[in-house]
PAVEXLO-927748 format. One line per 5 residues: their letters; for each residue z, y, x of N, C-alpha, C, CB. Coordinates in Angstrom, 3 decimals, decimal comma, padded with zeros to 6 digits. Glycine has a CB too. Example, Ala and Ser with C-alpha at 12.3 -4.5 7.8 and 13.67 -1.06 7.14 Angstrom:
# PAVEXLO-927748
AS) 007,800 -005,690 013,190 007,800 -004,500 012,300 007,800 -003,300 013,200 009,046 -004,473 011,308; 007,080 -002,250 012,850 007,140 -001,060 013,670 007,870 000,030 012,900 005,725 -000,598 014,084
# end
This chain:
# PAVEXLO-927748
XXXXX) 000,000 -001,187 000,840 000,000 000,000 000,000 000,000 001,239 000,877 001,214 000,004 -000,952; -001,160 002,056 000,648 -001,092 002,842 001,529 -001,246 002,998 002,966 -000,392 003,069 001,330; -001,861 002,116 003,185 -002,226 001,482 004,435 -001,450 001,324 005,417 -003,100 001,981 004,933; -000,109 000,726 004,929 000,932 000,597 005,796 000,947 -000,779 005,585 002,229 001,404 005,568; 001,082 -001,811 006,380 001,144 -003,278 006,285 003,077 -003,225 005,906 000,461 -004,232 008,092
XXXXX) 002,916 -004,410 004,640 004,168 -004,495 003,910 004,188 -005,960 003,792 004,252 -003,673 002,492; 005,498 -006,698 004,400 005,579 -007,772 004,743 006,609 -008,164 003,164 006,135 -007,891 006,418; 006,396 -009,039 002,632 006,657 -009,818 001,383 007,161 -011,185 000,968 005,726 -009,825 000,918; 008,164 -011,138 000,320 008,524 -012,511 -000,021 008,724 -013,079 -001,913 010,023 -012,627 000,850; 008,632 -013,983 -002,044 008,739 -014,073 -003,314 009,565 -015,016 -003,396 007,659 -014,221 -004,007
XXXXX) 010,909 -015,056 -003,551 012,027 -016,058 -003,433 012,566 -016,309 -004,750 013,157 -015,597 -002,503; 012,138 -016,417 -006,292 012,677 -016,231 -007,466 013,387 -017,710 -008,143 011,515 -015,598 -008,309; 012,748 -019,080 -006,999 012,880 -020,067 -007,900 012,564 -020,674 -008,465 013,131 -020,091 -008,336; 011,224 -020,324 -008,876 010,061 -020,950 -009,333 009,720 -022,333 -008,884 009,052 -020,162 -009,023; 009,815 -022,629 -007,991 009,799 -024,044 -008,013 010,714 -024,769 -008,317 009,538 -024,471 -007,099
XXXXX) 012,004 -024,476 -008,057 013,231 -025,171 -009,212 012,887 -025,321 -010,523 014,544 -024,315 -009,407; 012,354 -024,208 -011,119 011,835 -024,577 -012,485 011,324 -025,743 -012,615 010,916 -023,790 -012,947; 010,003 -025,518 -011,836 009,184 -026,562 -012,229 009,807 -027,961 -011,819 007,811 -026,344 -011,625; 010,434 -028,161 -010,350 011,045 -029,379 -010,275 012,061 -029,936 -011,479 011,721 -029,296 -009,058; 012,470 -028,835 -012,270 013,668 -029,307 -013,213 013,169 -029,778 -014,632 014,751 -028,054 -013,448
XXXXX) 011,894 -028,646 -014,495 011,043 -029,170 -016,180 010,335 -030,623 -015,498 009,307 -027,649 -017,001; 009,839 -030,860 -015,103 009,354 -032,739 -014,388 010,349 -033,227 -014,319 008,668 -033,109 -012,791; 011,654 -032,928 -013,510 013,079 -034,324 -014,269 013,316 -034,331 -015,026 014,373 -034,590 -014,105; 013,555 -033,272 -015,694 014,168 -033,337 -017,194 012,673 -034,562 -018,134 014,290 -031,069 -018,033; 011,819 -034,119 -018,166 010,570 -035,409 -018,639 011,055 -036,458 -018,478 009,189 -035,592 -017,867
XXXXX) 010,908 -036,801 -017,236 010,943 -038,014 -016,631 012,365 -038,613 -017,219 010,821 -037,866 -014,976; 013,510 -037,665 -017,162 014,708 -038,122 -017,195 014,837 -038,267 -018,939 015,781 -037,088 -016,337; 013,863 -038,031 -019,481 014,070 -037,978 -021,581 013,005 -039,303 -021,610 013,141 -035,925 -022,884; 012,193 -039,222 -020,909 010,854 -040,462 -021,444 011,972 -041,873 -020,362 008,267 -039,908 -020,425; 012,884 -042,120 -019,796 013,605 -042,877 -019,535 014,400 -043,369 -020,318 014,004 -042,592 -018,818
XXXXX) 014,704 -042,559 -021,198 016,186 -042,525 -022,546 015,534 -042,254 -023,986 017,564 -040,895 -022,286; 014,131 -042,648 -024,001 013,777 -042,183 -025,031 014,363 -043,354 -026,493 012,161 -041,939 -024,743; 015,421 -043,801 -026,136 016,171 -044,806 -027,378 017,584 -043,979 -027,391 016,438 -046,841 -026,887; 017,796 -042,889 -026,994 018,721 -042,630 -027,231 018,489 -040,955 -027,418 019,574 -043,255 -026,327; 017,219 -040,827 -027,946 016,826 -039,497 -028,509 015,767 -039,536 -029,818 016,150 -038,673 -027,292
XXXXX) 015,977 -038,325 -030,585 014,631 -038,607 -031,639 013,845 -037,459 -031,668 015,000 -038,928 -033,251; 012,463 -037,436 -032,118 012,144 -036,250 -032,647 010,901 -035,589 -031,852 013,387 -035,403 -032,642; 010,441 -034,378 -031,888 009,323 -034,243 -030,790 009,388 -033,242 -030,003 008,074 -034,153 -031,248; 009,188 -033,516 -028,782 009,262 -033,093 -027,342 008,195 -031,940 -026,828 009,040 -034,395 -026,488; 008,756 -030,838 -026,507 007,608 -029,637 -026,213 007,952 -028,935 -025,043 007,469 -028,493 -027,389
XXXXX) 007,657 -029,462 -023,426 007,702 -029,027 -022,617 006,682 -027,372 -022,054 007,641 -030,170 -022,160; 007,521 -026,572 -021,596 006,223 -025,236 -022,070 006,350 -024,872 -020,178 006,990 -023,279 -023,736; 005,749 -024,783 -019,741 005,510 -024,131 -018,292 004,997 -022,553 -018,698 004,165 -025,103 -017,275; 005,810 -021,490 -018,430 005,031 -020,212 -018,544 004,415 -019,606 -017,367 005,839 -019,239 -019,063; 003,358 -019,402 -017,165 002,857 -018,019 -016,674 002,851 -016,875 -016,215 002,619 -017,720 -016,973
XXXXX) 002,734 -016,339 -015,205 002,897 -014,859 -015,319 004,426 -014,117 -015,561 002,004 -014,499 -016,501; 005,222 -015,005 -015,332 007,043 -015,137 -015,454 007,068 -013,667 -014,842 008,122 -016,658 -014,292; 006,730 -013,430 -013,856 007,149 -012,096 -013,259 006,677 -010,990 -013,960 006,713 -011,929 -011,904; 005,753 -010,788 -014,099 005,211 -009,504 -015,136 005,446 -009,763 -016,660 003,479 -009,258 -014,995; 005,979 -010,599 -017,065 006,124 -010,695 -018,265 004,974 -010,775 -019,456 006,839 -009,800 -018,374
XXXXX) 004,385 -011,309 -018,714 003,085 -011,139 -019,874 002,942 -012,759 -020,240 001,293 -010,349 -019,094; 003,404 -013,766 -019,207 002,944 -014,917 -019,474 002,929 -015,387 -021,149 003,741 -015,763 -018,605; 004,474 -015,255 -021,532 004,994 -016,332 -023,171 003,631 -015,427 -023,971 007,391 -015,889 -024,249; 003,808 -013,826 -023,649 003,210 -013,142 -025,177 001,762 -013,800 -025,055 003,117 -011,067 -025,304; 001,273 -014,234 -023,766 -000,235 -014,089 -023,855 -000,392 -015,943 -024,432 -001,153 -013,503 -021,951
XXXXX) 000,979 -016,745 -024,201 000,595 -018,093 -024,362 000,412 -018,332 -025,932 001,687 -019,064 -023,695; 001,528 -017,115 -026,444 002,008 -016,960 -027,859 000,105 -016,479 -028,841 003,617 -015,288 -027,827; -000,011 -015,840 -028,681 -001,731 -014,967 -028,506 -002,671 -016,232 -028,316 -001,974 -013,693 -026,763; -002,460 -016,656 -027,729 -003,509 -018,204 -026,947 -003,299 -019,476 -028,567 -002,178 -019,290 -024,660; -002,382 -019,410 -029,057 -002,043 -020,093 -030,281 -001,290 -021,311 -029,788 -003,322 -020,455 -031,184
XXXXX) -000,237 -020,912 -029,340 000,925 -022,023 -028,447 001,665 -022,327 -029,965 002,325 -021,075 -026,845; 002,223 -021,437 -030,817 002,478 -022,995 -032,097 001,752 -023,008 -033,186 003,995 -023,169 -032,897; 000,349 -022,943 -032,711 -000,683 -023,559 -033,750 -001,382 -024,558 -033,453 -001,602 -022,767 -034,151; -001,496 -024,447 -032,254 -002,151 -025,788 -031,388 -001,030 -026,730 -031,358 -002,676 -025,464 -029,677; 000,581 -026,277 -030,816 001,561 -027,314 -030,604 002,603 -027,228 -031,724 002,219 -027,181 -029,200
XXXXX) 003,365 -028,104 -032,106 004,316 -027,822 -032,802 005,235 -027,150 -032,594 004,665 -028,513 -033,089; 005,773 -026,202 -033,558 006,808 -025,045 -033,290 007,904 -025,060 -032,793 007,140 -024,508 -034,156; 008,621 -025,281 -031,829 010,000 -025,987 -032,122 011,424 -025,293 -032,927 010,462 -026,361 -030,710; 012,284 -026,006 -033,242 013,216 -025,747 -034,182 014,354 -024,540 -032,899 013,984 -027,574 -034,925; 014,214 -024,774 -032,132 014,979 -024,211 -030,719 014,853 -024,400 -029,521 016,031 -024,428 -030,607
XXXXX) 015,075 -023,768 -028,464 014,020 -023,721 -027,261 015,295 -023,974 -025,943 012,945 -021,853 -027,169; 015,357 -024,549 -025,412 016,281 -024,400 -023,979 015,157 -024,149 -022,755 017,311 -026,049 -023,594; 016,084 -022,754 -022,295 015,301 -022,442 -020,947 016,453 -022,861 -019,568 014,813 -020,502 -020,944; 016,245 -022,363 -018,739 016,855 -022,027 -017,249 016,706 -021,159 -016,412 016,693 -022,733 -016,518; 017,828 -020,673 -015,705 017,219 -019,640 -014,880 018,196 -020,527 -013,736 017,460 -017,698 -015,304
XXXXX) 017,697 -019,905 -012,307 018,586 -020,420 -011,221 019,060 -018,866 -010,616 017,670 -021,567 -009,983; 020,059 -019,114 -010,003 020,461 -017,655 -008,953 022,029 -018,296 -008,159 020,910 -015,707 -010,270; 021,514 -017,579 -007,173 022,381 -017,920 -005,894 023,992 -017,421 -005,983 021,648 -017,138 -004,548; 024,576 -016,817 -007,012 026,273 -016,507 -007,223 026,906 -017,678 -008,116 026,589 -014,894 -008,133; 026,012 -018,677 -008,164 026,563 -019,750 -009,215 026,852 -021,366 -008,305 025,161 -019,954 -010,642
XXXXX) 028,188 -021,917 -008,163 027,961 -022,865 -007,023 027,005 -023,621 -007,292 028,999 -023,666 -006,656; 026,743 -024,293 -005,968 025,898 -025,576 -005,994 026,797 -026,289 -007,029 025,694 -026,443 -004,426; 025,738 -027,286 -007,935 026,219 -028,681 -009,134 026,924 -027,473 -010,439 028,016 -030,253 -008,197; 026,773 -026,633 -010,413 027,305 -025,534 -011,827 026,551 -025,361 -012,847 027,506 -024,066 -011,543; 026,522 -025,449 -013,807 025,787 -025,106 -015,214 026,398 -023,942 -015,820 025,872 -026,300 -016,306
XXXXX) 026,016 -022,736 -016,101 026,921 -021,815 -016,867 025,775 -021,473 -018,164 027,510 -020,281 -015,805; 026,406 -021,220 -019,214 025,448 -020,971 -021,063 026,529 -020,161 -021,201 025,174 -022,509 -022,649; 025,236 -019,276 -021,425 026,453 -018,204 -021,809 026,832 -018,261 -023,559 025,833 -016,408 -021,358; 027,066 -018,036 -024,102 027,561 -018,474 -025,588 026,795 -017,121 -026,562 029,676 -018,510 -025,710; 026,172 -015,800 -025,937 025,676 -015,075 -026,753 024,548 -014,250 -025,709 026,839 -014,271 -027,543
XXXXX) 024,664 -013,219 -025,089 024,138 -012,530 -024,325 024,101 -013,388 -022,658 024,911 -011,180 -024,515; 022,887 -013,800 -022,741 022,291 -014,220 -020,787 021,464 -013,963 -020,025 021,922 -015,275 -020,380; 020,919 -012,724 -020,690 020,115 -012,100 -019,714 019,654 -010,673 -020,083 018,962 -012,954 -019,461; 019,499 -009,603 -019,474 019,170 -008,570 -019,907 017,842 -008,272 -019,950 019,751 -007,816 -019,387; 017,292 -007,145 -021,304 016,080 -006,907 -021,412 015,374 -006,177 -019,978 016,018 -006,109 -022,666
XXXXX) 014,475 -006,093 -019,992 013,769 -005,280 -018,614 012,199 -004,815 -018,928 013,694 -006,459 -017,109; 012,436 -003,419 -018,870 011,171 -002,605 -019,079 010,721 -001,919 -017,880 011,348 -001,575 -020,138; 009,707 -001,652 -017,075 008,842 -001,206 -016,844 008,830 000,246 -017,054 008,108 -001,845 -017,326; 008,530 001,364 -016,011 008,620 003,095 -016,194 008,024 003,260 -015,228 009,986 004,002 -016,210; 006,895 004,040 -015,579 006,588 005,078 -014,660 006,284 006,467 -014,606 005,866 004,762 -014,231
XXXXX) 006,772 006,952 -013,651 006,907 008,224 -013,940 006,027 009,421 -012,285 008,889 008,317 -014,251; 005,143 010,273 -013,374 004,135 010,712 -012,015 004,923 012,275 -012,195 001,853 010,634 -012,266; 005,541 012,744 -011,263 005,915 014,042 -011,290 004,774 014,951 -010,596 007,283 014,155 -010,619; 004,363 016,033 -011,518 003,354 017,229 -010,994 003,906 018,076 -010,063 002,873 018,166 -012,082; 003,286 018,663 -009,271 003,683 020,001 -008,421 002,476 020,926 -008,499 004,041 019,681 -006,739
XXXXX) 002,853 022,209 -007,684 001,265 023,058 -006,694 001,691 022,791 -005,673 000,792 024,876 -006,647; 000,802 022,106 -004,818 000,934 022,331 -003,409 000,809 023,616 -002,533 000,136 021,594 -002,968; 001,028 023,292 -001,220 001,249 024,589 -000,647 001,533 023,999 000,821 002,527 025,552 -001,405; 001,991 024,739 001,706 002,354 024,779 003,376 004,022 024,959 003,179 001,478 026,371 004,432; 004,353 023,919 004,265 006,325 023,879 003,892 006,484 025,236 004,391 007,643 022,515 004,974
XXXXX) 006,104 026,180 005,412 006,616 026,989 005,462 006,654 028,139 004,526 006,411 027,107 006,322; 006,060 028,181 003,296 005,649 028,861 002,493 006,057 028,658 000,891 004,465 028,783 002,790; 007,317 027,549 000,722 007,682 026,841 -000,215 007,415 027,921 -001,883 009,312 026,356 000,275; 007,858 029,431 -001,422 007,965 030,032 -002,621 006,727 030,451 -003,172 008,796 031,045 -002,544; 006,074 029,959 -002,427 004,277 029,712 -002,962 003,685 028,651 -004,119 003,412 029,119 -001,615
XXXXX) 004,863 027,791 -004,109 004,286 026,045 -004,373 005,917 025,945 -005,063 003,763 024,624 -002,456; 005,251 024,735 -005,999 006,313 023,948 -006,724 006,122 022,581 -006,031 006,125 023,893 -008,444; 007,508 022,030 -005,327 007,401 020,951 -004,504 007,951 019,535 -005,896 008,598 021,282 -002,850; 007,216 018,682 -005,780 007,260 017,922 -006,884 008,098 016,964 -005,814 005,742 017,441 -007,744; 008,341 017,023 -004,716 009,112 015,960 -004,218 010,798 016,639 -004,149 008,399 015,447 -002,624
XXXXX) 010,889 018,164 -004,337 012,115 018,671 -004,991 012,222 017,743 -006,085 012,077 020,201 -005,464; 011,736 018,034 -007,344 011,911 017,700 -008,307 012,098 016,453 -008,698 011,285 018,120 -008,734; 011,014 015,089 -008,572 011,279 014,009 -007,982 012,852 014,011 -007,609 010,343 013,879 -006,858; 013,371 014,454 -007,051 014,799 013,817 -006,196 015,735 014,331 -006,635 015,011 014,009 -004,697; 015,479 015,069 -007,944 016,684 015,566 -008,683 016,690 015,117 -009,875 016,827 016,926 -008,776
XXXXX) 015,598 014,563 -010,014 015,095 013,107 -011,256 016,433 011,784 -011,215 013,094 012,040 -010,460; 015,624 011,523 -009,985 016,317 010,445 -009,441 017,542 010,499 -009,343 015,970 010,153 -008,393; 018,555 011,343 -009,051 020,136 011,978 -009,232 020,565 012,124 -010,499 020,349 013,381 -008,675; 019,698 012,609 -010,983 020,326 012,692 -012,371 019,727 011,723 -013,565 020,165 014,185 -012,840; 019,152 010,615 -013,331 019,013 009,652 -014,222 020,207 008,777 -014,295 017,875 008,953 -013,948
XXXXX) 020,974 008,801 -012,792 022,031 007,881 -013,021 023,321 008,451 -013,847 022,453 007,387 -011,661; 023,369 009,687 -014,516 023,880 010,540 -015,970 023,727 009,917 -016,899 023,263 011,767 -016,403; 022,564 009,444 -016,896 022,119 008,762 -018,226 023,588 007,455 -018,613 020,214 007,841 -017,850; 023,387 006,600 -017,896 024,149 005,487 -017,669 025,525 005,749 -017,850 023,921 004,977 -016,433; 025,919 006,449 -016,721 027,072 007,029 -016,803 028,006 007,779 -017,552 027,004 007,411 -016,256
XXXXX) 027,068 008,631 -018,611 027,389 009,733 -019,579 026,679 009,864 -021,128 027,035 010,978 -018,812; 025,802 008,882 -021,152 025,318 008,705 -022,492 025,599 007,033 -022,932 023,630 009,165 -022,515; 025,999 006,567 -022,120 026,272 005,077 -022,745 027,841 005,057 -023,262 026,021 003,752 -021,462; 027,803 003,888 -023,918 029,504 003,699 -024,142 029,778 002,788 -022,818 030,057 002,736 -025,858; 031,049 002,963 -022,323 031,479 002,674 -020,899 031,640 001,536 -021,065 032,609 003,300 -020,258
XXXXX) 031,444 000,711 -021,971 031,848 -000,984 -022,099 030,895 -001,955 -022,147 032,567 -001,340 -023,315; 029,241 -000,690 -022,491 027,705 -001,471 -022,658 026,968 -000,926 -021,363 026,694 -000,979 -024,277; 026,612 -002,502 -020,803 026,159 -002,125 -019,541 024,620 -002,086 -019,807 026,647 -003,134 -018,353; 024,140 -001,048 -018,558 023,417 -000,230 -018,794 022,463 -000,092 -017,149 024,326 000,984 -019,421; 021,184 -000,801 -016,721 020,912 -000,166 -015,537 019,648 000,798 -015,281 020,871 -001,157 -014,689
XXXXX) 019,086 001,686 -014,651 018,331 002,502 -014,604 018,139 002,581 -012,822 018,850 003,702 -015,483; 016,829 001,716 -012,186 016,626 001,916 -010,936 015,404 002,515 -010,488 016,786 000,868 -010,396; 015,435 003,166 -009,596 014,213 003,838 -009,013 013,864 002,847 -007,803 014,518 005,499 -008,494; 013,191 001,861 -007,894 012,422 000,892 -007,260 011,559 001,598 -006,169 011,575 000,130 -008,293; 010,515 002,786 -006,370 009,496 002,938 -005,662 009,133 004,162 -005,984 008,581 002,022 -005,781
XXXXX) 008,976 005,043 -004,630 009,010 006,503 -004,971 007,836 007,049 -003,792 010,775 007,246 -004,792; 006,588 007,936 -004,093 005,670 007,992 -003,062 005,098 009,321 -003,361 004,649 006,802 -003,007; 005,088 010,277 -001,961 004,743 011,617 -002,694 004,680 012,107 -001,210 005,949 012,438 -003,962; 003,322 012,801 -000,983 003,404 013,660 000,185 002,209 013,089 001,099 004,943 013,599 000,924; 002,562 013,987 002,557 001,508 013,102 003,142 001,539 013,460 004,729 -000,047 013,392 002,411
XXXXX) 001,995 014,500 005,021 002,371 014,891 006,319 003,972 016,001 006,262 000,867 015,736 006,965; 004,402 016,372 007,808 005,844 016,763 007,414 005,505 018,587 006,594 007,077 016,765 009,244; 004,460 018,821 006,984 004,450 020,945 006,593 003,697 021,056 005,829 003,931 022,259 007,715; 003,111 019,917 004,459 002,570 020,209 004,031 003,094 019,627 002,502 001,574 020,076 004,710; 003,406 020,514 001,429 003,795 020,373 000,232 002,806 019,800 -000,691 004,227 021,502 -000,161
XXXXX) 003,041 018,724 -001,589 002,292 017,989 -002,195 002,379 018,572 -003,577 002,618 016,622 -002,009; 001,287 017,872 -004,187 001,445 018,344 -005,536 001,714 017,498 -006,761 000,387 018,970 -005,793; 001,897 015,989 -005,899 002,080 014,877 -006,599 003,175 013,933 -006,451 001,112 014,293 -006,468; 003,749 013,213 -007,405 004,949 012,310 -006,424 004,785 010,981 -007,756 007,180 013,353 -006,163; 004,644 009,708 -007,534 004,865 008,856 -008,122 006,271 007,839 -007,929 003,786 008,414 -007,993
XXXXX) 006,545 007,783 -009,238 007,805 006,861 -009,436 008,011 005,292 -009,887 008,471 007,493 -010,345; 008,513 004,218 -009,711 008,758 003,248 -010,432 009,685 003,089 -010,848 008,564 002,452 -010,115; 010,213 002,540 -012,200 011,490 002,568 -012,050 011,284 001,197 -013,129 012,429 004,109 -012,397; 012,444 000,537 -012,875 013,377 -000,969 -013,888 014,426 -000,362 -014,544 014,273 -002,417 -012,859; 014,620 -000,724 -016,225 015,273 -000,373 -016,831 015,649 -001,892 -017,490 014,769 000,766 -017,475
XXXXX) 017,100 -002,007 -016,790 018,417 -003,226 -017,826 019,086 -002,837 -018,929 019,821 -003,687 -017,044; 018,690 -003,503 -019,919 019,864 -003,721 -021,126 019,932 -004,539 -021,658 019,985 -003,087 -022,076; 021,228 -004,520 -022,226 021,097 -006,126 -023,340 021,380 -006,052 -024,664 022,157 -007,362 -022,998; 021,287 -004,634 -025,134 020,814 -004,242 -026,659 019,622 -003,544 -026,955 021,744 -003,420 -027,286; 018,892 -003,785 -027,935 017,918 -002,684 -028,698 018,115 -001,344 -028,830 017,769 -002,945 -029,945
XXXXX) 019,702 -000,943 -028,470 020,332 000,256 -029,299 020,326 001,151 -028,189 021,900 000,049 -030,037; 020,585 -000,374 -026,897 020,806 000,649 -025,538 020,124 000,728 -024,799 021,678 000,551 -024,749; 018,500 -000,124 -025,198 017,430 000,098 -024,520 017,009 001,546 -024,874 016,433 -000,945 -024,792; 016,945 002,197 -025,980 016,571 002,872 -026,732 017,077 004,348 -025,988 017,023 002,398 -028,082; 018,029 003,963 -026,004 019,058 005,335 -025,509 018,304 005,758 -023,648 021,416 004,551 -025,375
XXXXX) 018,443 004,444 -022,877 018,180 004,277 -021,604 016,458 005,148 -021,641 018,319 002,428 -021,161; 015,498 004,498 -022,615 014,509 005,327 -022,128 013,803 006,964 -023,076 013,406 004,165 -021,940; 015,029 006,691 -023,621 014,481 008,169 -024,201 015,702 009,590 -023,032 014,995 008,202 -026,667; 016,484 008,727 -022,699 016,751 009,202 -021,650 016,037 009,705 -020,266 017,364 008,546 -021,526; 015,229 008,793 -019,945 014,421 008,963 -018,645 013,497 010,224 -019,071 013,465 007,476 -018,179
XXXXX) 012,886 010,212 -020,392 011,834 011,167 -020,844 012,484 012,416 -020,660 011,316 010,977 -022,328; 013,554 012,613 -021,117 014,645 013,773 -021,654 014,997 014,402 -020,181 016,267 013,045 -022,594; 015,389 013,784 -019,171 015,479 013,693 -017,968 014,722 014,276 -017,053 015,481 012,747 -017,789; 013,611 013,665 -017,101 012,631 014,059 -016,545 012,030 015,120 -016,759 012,008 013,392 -016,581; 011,941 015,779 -017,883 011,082 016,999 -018,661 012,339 017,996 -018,336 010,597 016,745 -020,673
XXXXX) 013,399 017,852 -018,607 014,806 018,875 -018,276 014,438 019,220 -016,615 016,729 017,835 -018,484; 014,676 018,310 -016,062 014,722 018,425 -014,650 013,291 019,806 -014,140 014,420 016,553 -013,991; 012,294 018,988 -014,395 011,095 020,155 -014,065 011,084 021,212 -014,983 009,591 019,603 -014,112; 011,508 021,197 -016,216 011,591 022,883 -016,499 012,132 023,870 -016,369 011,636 023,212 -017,213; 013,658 023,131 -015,671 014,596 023,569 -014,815 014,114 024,691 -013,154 015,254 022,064 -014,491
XXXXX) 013,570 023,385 -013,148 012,802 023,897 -011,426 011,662 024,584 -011,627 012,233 022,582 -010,305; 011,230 025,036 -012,583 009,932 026,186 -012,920 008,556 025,079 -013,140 009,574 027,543 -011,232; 008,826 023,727 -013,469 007,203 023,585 -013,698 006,725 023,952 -014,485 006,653 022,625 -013,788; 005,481 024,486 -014,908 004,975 024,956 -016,557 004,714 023,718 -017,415 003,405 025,891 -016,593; 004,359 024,029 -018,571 004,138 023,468 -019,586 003,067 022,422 -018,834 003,726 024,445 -020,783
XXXXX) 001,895 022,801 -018,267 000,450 021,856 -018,317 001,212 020,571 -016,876 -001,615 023,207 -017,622; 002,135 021,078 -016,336 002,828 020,199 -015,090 003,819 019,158 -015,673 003,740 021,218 -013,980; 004,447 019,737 -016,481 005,336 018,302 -016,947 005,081 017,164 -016,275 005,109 017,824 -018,378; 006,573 016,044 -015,872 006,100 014,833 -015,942 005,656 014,590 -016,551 006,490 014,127 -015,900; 004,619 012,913 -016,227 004,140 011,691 -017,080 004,891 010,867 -016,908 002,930 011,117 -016,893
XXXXX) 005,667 010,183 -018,501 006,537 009,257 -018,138 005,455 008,334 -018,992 008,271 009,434 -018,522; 005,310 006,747 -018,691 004,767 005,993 -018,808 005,301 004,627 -019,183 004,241 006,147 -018,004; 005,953 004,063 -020,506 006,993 002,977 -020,480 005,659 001,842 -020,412 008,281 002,912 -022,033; 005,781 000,579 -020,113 004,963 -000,480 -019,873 004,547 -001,141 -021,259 005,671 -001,442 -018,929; 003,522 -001,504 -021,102 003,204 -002,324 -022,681 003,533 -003,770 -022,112 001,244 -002,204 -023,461
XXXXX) 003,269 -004,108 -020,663 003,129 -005,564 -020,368 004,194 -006,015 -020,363 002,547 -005,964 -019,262; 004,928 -005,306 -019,350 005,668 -005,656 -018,565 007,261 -005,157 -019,333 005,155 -005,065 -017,164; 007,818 -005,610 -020,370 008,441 -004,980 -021,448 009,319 -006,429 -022,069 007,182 -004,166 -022,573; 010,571 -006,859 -022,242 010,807 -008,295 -022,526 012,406 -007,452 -022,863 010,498 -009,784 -021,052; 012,501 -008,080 -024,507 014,241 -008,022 -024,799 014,964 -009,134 -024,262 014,667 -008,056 -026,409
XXXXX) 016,626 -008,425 -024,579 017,360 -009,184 -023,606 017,312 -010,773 -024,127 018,933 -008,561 -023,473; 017,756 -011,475 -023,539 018,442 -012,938 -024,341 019,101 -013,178 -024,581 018,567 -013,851 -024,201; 019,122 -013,640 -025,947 020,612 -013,504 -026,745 020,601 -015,087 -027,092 020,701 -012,266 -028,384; 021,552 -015,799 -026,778 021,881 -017,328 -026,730 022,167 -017,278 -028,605 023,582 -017,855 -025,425; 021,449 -018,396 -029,167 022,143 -018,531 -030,852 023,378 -019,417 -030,395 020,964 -019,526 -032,317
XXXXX) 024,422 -018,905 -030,321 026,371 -019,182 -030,561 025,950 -020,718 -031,077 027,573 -017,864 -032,231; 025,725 -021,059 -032,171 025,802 -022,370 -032,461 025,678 -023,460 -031,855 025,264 -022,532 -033,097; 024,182 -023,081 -030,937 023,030 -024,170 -030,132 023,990 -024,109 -028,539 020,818 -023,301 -029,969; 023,960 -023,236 -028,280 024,960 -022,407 -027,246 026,343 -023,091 -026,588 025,511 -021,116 -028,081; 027,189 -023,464 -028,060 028,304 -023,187 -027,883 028,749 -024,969 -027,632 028,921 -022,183 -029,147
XXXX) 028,498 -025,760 -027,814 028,768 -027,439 -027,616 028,255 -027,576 -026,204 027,833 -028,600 -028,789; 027,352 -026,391 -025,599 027,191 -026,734 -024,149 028,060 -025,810 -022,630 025,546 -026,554 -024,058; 029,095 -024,725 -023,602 029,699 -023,533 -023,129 030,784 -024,535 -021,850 030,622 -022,464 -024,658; 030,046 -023,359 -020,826 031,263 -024,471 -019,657 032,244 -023,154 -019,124 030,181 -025,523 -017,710
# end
């Protein structure tokens, strides 16, 4: 990106999955006298961007297969000992949306700042004060995250840009407090630069994701709760 070589890893687990959806088969078509009913193993797709289920869902995954009555997934992560199973009994995972946000400037020469609106000012008082949001518009008991992942703006040290791009991940594990979290970022963002003199035609662009967009997981208590360790 940017023609800087960026060295990468993708460590999520993904192959645990898959090794666990093939035992678990193997380990039900072994015992199949001591189970009834019909069996719907689903491998998703595209797990990381979130597009895989909607696009399998779209593809006609229970029109082609049978629907099932209830679904068991897995996730793996490294704070849980080795041989541990934890279900959570209601809430196990938080929703995660997708933001981006392009802050405008005028460029200009650093030595000349009161010439130019520096969008990488602004930018970084974004970023300071989104973590308000969390802190001061949530209730202190509903957790709430708001990260700035990836931030790129500029291009040499004396010369003021007129552009700055943002990424940001937004956690919750309600509808109520997703809601709050990104009408926050908008609110945020538009305060911040009208603050710092951008005009009307400069405003940020805040950008929430269509793809990349997934509510939290909420365990059904019933299905949940005979497996609660």
């Amino acid at each position: 990106m940017y023609g800087v070589e960026q060295h990468v890893m993708h460590a999520c687990g993904h192959d645990v999955h898959i090794t666990a959806l093939v035992g678990t088969a193997r380990q039900l078509m072994k015992r199949k006298d001591k189970w009834s009913g019909t069996l719907v193993l689903i491998c998703q797709p595209a797990e990381e961007r979130i597009a895989g289920a909607k696009a399998m869902i779209e593809d006609g995954l229970y029109t082609r297969f049978p629907k099932p009555e209830y679904a068991l997934a897995l996730h793996v992560v490294s704070g849980i000992p080795l041989g541990k199973i934890v279900v959570a009994s209601k809430t196990a995972y938080s929703g995660s949306d997708s933001v981006d946000v392009v802050v405008h400037g005028v460029a200009g020469h650093g030595a000349y700042p009161h010439r130019s609106i520096d969008p990488v000012l602004v930018a970084s008082q974004i970023v300071v004060s989104l973590q308000s949001i969390v802190s001061r518009s949530l209730n202190p008991l509903e957790p709430g995250v708001i990260t700035v992942g990836s931030i790129h703006g500029g291009t040499k040290h004396n010369i003021i840009s007129d552009r700055v791009e943002m990424q940001l991940t937004v956690r919750s594990d309600s509808f109520e407090t997703r809601e709050i979290l990104l009408d926050g970022i908008d609110r945020v963002a538009e305060g911040v630069a009208r603050s710092l003199g951008v005009p009307e035609n400069l405003l940020p662009e805040v950008t929430r994701s269509e793809s990349e967009s997934t509510p939290p997981t909420i365990n059904d208590e019933a299905t949940a709760s005979p497996l609660t360790t």
